[in-house]
C-alpha positions as CSV (number, residue, x, y, z in Angstrom):
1,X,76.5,-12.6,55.9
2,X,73.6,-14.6,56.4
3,X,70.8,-13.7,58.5
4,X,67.8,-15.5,58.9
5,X,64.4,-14.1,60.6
6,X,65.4,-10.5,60.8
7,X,63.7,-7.7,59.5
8,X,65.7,-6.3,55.8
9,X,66.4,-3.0,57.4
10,X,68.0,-4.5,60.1
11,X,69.8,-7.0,58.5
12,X,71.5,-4.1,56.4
13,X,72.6,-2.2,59.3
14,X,74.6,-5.2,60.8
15,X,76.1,-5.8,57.4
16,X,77.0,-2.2,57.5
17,X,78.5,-2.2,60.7
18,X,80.7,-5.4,59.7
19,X,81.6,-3.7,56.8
20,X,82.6,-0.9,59.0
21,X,83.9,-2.7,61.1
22,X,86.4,-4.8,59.0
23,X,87.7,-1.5,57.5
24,X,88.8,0.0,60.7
25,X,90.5,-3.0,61.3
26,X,92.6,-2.7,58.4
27,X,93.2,0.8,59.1
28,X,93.9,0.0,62.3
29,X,96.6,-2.8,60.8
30,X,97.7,0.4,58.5
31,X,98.6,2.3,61.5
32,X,100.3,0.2,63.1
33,X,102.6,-0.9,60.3
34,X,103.2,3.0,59.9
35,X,104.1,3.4,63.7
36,X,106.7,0.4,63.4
37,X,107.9,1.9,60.8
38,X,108.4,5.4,62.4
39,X,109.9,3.3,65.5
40,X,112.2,1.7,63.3
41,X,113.4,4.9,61.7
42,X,113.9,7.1,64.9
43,X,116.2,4.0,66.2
44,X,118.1,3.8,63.4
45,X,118.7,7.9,63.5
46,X,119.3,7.5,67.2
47,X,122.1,4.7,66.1
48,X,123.7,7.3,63.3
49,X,123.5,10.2,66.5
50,X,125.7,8.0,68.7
51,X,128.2,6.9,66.0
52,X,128.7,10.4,65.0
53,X,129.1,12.0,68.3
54,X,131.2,8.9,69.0
């Protein structure tokens, strides 16, 4: 990240928080690929539940 006319320490702490921030986002990403998952299983069970009691 380029950053032109502001102090070092400053400059740092923004590239920090984009760091930061680009993480969560994967996490975020993570988390929701884990929920769909979850979703995905629970339907499928409550399919297996119906065709049993069936």
């Amino acid at each position: 990240m380029e950053v032109a006319n502001i102090p070092k320490e400053i400059a740092g702490i923004l590239e920090s928080v984009v760091a930061g921030t680009e993480e969560q986002s994967a996490s975020m990403e993570e988390i929701r690929r884990s929920a769909n998952s979850l979703a995905q299983i629970a339907t499928d069970f409550q399919g297996s539940v119906k065709m049993f009691t069936l």
